[in-house]
Chimera marker file (.cmm) of the C-alpha trace (Angstrom):
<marker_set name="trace">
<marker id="1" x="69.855" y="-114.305" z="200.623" r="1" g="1" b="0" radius="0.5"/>
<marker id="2" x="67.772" y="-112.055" z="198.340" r="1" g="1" b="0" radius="0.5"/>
<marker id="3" x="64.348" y="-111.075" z="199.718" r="1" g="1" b="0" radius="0.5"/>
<marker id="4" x="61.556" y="-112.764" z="197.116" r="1" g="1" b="0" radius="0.5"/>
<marker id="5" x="60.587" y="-109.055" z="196.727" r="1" g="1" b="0" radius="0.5"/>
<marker id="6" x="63.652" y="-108.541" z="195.018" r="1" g="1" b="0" radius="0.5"/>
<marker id="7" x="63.503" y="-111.218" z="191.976" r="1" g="1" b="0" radius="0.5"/>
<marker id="8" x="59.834" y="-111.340" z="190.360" r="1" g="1" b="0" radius="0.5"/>
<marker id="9" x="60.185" y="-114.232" z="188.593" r="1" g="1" b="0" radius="0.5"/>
<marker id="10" x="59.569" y="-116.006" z="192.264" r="1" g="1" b="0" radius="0.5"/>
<marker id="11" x="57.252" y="-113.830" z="193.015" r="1" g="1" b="0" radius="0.5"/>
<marker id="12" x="55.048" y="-114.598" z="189.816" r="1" g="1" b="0" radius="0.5"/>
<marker id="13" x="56.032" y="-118.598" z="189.937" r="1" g="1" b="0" radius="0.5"/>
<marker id="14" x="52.207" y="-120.292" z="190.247" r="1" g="1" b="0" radius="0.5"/>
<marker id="15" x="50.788" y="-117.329" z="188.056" r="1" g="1" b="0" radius="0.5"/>
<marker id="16" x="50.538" y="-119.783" z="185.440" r="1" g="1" b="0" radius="0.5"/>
<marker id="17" x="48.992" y="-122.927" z="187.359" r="1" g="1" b="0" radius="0.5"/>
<marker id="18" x="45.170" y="-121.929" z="185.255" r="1" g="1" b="0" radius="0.5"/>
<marker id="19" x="46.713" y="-121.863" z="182.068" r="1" g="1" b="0" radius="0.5"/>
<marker id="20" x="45.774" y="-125.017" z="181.084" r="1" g="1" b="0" radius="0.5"/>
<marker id="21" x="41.978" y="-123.661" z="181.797" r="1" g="1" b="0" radius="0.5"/>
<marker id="22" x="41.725" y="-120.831" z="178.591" r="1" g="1" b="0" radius="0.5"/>
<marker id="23" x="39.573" y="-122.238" z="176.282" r="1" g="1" b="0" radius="0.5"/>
<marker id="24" x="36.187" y="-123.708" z="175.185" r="1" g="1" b="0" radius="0.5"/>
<marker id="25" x="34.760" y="-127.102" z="177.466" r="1" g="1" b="0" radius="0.5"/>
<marker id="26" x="32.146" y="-129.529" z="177.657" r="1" g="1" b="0" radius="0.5"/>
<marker id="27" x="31.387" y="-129.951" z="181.157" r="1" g="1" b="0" radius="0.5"/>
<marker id="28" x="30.246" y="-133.333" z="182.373" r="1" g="1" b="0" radius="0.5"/>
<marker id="29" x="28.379" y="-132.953" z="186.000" r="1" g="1" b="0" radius="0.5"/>
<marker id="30" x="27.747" y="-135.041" z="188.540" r="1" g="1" b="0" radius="0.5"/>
<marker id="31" x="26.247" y="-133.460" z="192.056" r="1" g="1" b="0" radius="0.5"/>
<marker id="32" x="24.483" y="-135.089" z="194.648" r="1" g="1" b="0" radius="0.5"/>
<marker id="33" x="20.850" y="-134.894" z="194.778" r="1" g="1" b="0" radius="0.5"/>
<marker id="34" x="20.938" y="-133.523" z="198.525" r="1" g="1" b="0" radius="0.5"/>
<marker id="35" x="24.125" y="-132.088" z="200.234" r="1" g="1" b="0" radius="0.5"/>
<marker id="36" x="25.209" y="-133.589" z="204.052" r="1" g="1" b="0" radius="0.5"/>
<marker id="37" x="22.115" y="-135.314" z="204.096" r="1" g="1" b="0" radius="0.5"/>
<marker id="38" x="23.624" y="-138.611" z="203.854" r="1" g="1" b="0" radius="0.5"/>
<marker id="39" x="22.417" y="-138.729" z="200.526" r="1" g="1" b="0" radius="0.5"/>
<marker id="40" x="24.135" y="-141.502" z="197.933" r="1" g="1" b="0" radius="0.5"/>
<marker id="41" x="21.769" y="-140.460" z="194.927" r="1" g="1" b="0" radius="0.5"/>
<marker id="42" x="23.366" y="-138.317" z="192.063" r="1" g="1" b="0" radius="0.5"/>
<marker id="43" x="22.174" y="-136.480" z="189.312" r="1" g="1" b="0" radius="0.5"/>
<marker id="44" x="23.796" y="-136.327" z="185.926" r="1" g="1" b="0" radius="0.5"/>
<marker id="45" x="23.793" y="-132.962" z="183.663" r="1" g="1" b="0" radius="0.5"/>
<marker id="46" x="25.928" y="-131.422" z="180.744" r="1" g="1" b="0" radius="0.5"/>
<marker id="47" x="27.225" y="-128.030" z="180.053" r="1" g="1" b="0" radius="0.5"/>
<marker id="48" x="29.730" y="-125.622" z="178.909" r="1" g="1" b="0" radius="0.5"/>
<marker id="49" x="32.482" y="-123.339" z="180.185" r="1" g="1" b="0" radius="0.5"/>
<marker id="50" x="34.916" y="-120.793" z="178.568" r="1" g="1" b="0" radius="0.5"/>
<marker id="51" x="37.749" y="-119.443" z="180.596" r="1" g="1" b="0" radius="0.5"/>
<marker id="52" x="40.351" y="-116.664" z="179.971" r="1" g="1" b="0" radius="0.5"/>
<marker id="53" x="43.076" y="-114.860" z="181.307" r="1" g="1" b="0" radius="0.5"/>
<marker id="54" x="42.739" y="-111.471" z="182.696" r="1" g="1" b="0" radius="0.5"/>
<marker id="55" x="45.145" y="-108.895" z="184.048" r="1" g="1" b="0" radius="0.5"/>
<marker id="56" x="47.997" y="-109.777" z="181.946" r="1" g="1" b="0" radius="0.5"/>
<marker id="57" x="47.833" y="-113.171" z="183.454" r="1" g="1" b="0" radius="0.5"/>
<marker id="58" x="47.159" y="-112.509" z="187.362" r="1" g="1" b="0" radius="0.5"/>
<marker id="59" x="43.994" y="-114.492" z="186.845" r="1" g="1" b="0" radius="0.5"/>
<marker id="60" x="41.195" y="-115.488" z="184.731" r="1" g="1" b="0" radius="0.5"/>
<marker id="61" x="37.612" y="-115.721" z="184.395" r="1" g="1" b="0" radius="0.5"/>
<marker id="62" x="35.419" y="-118.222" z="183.575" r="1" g="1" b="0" radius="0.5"/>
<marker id="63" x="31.746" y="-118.709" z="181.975" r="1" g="1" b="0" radius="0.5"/>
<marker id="64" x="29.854" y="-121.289" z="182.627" r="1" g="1" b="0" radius="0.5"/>
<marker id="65" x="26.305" y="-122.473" z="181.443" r="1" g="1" b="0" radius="0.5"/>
<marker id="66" x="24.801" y="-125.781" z="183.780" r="1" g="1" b="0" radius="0.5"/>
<marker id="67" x="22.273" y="-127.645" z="182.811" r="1" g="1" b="0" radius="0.5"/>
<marker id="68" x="20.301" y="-128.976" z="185.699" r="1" g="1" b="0" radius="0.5"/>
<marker id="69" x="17.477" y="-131.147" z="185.049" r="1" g="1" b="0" radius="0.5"/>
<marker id="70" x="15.206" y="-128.501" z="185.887" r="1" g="1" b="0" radius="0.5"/>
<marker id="71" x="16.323" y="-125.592" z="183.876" r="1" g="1" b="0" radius="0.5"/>
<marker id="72" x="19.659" y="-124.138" z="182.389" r="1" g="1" b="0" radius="0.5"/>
<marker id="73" x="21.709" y="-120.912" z="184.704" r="1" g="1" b="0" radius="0.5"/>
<marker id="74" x="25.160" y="-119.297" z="183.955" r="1" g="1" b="0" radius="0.5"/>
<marker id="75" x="27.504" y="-119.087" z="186.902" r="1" g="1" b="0" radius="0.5"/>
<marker id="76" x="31.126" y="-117.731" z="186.462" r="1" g="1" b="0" radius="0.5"/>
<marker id="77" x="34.736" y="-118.051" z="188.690" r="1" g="1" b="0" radius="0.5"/>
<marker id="78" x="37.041" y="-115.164" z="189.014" r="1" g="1" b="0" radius="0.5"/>
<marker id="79" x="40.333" y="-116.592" z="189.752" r="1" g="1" b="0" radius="0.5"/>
<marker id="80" x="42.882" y="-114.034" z="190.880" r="1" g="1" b="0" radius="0.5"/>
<marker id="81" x="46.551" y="-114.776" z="191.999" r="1" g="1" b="0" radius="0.5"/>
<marker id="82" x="48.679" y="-113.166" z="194.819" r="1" g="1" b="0" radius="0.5"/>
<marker id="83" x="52.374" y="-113.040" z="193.890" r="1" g="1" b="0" radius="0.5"/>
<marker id="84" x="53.100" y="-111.892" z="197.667" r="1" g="1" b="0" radius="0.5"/>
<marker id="85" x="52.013" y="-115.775" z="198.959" r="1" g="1" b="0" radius="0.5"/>
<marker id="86" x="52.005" y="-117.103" z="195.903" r="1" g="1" b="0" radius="0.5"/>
<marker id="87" x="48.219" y="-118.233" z="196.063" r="1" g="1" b="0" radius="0.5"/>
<marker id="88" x="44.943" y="-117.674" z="194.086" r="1" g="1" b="0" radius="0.5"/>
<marker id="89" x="41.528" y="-116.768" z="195.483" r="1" g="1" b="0" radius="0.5"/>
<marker id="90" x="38.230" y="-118.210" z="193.663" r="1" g="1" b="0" radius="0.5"/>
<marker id="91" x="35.754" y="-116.722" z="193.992" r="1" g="1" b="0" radius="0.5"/>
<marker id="92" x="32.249" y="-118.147" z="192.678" r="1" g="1" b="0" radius="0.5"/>
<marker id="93" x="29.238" y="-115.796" z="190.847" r="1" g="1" b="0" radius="0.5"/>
<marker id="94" x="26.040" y="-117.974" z="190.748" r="1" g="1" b="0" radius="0.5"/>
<marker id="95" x="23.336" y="-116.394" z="188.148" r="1" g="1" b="0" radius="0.5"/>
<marker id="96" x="20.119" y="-118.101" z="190.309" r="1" g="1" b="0" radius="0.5"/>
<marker id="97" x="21.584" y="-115.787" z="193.015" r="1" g="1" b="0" radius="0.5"/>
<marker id="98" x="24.201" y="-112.944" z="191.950" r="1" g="1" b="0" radius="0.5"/>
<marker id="99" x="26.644" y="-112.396" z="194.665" r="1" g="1" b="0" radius="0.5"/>
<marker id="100" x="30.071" y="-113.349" z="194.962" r="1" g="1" b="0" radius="0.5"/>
<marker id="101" x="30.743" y="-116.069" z="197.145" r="1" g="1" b="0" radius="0.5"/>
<marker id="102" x="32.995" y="-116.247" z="199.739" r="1" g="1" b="0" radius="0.5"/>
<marker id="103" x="36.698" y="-116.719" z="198.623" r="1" g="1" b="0" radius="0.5"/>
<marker id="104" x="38.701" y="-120.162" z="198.859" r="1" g="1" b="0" radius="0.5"/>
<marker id="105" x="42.317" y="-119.970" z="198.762" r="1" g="1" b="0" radius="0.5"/>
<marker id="106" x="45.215" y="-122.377" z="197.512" r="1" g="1" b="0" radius="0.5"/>
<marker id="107" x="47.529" y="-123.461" z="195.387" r="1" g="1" b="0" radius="0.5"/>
<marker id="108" x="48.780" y="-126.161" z="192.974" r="1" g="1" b="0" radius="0.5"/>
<marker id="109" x="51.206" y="-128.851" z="194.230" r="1" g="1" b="0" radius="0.5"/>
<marker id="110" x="52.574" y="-131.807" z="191.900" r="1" g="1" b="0" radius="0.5"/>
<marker id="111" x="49.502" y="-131.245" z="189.686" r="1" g="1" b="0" radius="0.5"/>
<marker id="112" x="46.642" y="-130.826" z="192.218" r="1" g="1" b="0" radius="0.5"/>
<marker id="113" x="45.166" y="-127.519" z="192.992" r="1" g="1" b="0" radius="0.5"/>
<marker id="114" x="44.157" y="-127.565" z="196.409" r="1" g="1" b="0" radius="0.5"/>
<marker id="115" x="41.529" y="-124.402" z="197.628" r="1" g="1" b="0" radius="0.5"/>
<marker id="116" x="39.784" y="-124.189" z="201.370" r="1" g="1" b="0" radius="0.5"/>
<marker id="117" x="37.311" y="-121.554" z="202.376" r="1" g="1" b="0" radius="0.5"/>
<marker id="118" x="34.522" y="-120.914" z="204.201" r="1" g="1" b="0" radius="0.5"/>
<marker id="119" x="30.800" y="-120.226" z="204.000" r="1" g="1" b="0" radius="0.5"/>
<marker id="120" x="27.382" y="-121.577" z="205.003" r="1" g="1" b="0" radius="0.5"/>
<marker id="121" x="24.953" y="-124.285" z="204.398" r="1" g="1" b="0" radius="0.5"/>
<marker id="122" x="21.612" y="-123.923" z="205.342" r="1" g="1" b="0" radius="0.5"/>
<marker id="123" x="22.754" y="-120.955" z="207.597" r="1" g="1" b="0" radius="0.5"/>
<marker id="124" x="25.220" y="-123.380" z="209.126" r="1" g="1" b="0" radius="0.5"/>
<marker id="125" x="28.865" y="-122.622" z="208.692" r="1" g="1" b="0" radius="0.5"/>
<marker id="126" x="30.461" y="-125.079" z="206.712" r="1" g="1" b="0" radius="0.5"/>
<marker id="127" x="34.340" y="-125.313" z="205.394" r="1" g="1" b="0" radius="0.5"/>
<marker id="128" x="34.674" y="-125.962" z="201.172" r="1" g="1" b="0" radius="0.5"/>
<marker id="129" x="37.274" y="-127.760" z="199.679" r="1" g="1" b="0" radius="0.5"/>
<marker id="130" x="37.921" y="-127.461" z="195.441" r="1" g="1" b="0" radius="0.5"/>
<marker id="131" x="40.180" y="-129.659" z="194.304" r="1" g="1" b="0" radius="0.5"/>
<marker id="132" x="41.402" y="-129.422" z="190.685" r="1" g="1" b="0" radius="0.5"/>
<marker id="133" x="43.182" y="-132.828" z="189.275" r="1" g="1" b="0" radius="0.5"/>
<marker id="134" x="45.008" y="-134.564" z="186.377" r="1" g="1" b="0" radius="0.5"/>
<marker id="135" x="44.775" y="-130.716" z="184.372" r="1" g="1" b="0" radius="0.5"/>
<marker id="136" x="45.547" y="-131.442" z="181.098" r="1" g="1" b="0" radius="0.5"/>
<marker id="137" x="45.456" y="-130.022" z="178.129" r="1" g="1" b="0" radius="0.5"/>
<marker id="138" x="42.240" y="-131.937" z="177.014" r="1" g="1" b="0" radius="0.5"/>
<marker id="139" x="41.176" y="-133.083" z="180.245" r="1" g="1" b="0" radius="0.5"/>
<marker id="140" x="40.615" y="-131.981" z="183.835" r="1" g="1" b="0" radius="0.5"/>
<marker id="141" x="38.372" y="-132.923" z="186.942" r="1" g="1" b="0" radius="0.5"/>
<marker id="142" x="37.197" y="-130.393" z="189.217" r="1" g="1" b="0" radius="0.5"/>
<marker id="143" x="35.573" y="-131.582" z="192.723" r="1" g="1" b="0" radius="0.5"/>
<marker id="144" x="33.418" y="-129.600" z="195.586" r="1" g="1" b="0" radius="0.5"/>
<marker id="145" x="33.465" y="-130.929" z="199.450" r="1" g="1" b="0" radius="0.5"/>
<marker id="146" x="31.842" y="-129.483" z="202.255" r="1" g="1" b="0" radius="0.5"/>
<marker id="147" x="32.766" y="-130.250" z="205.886" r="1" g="1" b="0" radius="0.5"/>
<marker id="148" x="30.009" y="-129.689" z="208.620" r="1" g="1" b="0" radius="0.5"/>
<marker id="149" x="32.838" y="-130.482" z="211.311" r="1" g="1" b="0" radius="0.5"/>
<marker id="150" x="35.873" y="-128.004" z="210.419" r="1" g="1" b="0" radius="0.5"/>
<marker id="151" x="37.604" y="-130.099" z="207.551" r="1" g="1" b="0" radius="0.5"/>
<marker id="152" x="38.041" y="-133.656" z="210.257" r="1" g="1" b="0" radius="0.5"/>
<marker id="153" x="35.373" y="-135.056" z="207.522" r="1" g="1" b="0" radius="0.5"/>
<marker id="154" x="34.684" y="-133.862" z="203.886" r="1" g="1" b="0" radius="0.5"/>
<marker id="155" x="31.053" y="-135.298" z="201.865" r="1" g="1" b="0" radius="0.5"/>
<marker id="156" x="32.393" y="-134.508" z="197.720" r="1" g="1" b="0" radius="0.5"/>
<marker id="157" x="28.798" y="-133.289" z="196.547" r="1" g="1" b="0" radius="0.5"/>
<marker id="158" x="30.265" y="-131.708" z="193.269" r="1" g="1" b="0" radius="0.5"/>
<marker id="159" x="32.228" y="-133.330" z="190.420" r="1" g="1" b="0" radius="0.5"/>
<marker id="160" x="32.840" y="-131.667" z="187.391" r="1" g="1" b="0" radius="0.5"/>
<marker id="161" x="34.967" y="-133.752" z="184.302" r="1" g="1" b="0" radius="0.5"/>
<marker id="162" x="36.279" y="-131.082" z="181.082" r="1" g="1" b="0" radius="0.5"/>
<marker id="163" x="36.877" y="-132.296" z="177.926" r="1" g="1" b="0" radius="0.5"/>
<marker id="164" x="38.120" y="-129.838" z="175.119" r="1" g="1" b="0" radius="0.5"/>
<marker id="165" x="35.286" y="-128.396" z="173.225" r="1" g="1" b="0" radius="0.5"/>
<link id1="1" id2="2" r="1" g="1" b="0" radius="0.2"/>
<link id1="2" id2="3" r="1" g="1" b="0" radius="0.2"/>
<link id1="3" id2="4" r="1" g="1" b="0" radius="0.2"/>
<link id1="4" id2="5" r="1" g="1" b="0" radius="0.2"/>
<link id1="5" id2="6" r="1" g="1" b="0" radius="0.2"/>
<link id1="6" id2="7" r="1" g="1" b="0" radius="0.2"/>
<link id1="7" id2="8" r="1" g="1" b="0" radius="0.2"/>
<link id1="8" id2="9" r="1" g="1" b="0" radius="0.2"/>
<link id1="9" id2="10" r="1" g="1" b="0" radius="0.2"/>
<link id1="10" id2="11" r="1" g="1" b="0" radius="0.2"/>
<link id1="11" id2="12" r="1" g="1" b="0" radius="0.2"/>
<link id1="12" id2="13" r="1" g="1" b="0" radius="0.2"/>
<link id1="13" id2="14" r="1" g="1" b="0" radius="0.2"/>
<link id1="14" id2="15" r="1" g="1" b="0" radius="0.2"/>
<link id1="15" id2="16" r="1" g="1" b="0" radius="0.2"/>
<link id1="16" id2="17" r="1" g="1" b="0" radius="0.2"/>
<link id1="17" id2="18" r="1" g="1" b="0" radius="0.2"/>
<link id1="18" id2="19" r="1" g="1" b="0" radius="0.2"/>
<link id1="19" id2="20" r="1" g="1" b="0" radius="0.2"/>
<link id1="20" id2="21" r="1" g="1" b="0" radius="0.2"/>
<link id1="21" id2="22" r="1" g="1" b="0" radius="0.2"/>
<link id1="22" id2="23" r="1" g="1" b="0" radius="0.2"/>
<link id1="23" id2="24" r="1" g="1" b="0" radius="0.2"/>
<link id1="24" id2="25" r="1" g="1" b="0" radius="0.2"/>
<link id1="25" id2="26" r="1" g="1" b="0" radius="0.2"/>
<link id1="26" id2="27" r="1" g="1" b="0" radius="0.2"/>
<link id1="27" id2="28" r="1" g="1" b="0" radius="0.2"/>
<link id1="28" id2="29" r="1" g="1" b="0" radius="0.2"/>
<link id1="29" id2="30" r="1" g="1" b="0" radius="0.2"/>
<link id1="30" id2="31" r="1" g="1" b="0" radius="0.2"/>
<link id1="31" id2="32" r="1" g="1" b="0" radius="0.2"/>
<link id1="32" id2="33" r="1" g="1" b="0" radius="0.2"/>
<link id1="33" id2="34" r="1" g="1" b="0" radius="0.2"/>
<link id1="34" id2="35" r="1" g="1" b="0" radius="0.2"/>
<link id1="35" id2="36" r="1" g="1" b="0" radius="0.2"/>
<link id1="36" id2="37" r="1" g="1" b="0" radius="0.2"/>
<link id1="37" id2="38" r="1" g="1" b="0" radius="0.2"/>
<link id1="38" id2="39" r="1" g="1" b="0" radius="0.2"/>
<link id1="39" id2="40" r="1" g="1" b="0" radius="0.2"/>
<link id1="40" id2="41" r="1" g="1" b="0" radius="0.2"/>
<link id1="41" id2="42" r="1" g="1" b="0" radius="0.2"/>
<link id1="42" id2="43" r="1" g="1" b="0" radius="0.2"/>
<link id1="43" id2="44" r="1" g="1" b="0" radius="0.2"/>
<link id1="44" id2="45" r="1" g="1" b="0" radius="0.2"/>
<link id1="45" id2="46" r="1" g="1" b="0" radius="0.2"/>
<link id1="46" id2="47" r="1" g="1" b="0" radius="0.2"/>
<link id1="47" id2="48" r="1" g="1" b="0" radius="0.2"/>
<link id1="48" id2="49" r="1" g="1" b="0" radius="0.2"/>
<link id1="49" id2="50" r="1" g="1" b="0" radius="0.2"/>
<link id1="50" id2="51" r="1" g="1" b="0" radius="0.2"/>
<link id1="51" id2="52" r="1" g="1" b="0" radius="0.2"/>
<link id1="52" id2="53" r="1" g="1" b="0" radius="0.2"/>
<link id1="53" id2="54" r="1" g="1" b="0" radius="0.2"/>
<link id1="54" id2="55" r="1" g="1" b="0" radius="0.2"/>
<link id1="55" id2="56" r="1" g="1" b="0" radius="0.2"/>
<link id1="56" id2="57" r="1" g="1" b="0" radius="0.2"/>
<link id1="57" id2="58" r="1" g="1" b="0" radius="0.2"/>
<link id1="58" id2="59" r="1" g="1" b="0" radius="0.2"/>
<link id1="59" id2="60" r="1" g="1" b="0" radius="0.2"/>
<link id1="60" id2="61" r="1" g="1" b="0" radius="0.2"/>
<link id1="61" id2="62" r="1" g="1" b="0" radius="0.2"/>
<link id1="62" id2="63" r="1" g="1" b="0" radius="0.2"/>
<link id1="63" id2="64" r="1" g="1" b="0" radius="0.2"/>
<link id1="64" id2="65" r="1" g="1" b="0" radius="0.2"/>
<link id1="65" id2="66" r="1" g="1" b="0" radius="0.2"/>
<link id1="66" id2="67" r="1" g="1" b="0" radius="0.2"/>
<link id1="67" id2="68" r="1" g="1" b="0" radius="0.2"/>
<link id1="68" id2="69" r="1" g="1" b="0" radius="0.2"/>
<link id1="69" id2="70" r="1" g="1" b="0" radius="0.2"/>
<link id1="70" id2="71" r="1" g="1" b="0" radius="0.2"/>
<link id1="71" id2="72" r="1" g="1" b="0" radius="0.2"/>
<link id1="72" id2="73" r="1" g="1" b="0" radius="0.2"/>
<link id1="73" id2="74" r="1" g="1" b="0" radius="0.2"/>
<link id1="74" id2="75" r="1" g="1" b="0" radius="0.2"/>
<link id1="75" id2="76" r="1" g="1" b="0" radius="0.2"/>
<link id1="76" id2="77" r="1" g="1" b="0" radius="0.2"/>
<link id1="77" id2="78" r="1" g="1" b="0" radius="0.2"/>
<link id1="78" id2="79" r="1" g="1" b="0" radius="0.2"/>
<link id1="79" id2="80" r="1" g="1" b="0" radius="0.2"/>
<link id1="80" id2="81" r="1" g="1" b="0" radius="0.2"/>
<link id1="81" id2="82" r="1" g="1" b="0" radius="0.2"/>
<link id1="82" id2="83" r="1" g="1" b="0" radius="0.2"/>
<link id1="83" id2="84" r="1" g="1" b="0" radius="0.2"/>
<link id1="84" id2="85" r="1" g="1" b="0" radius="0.2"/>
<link id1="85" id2="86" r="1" g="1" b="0" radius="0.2"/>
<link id1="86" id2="87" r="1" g="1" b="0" radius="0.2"/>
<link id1="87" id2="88" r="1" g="1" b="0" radius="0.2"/>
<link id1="88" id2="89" r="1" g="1" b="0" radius="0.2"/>
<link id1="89" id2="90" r="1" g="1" b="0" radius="0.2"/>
<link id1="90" id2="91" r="1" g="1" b="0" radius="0.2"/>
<link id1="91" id2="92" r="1" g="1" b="0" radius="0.2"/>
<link id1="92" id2="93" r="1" g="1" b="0" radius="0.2"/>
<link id1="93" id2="94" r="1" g="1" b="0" radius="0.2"/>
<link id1="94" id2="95" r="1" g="1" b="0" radius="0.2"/>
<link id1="95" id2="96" r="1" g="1" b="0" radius="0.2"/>
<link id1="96" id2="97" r="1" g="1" b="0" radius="0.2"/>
<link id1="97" id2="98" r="1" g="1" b="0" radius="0.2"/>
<link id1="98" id2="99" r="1" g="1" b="0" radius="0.2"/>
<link id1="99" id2="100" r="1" g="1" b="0" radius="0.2"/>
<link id1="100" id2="101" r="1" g="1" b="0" radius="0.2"/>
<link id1="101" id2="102" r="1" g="1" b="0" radius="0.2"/>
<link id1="102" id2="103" r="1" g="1" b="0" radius="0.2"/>
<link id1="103" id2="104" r="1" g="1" b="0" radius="0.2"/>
<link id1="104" id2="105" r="1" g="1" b="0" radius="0.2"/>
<link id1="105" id2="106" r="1" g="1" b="0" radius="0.2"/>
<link id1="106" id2="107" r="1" g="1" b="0" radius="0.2"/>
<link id1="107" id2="108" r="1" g="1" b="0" radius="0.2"/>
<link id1="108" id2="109" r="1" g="1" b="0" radius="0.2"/>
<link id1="109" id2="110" r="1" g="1" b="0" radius="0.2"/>
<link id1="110" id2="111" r="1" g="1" b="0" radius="0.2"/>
<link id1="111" id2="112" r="1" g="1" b="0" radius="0.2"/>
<link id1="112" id2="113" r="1" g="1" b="0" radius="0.2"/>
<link id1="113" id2="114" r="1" g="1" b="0" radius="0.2"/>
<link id1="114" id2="115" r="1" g="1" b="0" radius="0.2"/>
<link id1="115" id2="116" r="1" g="1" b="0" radius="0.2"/>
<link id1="116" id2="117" r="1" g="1" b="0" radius="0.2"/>
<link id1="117" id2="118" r="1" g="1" b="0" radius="0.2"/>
<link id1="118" id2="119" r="1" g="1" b="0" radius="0.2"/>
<link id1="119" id2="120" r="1" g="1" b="0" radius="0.2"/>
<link id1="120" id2="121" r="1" g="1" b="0" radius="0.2"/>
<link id1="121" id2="122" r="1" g="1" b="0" radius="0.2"/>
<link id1="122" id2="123" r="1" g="1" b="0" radius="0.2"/>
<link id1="123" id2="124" r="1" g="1" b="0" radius="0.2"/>
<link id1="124" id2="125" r="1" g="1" b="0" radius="0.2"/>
<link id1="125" id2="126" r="1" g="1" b="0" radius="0.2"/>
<link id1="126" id2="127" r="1" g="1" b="0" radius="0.2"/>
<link id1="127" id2="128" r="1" g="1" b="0" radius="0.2"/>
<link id1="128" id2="129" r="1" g="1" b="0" radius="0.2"/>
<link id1="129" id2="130" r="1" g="1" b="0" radius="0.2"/>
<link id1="130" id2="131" r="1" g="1" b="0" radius="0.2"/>
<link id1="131" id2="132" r="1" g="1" b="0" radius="0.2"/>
<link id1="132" id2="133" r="1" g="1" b="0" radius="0.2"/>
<link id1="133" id2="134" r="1" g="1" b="0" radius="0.2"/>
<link id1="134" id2="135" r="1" g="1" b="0" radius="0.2"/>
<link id1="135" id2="136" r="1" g="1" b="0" radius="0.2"/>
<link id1="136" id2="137" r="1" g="1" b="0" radius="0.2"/>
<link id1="137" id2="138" r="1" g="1" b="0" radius="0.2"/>
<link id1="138" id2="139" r="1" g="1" b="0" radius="0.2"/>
<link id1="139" id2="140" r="1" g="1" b="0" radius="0.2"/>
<link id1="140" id2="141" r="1" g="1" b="0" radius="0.2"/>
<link id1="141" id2="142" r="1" g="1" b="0" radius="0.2"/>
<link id1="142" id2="143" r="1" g="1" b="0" radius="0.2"/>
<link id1="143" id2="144" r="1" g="1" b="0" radius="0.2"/>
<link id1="144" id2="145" r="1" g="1" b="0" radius="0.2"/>
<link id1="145" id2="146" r="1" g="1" b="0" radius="0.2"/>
<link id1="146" id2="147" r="1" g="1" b="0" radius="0.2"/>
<link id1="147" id2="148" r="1" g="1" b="0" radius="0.2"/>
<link id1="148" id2="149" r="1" g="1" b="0" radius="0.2"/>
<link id1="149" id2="150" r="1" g="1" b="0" radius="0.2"/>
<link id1="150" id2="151" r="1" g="1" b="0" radius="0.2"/>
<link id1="151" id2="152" r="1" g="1" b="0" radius="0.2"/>
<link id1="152" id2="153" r="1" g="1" b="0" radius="0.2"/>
<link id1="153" id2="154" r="1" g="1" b="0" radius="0.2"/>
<link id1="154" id2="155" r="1" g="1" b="0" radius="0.2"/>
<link id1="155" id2="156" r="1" g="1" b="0" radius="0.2"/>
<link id1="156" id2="157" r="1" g="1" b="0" radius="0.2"/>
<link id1="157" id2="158" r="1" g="1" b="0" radius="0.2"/>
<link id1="158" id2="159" r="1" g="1" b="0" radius="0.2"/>
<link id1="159" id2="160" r="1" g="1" b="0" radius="0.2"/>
<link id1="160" id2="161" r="1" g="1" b="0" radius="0.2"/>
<link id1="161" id2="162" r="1" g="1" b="0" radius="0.2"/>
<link id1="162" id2="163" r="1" g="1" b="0" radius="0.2"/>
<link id1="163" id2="164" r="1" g="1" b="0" radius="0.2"/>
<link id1="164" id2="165" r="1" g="1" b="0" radius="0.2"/>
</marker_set>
């Protein structure tokens, strides 16, 4: 049996799973007012994002303008995909503080993109979890999670609905 090396249309199938991303968006937010606190209270803001592919299609990059309640920040995702596992990295650029963020690594499966990583919380490690559902060409819902306990439990304290702009 042929090494996937060997036949590169395996080797690039998932390089296509952000297509459905390129493009203009209104972003509806939801976000909890205060992360693995317990907390039940949400906050409600709008905003925009632009994504497009870069590298011939080994990933894309997105723009993003939030508006929070208290003032308006641009944030951005570089999205890269390895053909040798067949995943993509994220990686997150916040404009209130530029670094890049750890990475979080996945993949789609029957239509949900599924990305774990980890980082810190108020110097506490904590695991993330993205999940990207129901893409569409119009639509798609984008969640955050956080686990204080190594992924047994998951608080969502990010939700993120796209509608074509």
């Amino acid at each position: 049996m042929p090494d996937t090396d060997d036949r590169p249309e395996e080797r690039r199938a998932g390089v296509g799973d952000f297509d459905f991303l390129h493009g203009a968006w209104r972003v509806r937010h939801r976000q909890r007012r205060e992360r693995l606190a317990g907390c039940n209270e949400w906050i409600e803001f709008g905003g925009t994002m632009e994504a497009g592919p870069i590298l011939g299609g080994l990933g894309n990059l997105d723009r993003n303008v939030i508006d929070l309640p208290d003032g308006r920040y641009e944030a951005c995702t570089l999205r890269l995909f390895h053909p040798d596992t067949r995943q993509w990295s994220l990686h997150w650029i916040d404009g209130r503080d530029p670094k890049i963020d750890p990475p979080l690594y996945g993949a789609f499966k029957d239509g949900l993109g599924t990305f774990f990583g980890d980082d810190s919380f108020r110097s506490q490690p904590i695991r993330l979890r993205f999940l990207w559902e129901r893409p569409m060409p119009t639509t798609a819902r984008w969640n955050q999670a956080f686990s204080a306990d190594a992924g047994t439990t998951w608080e969502t304290n990010w939700i993120m609905e796209f509608s074509r702009a």
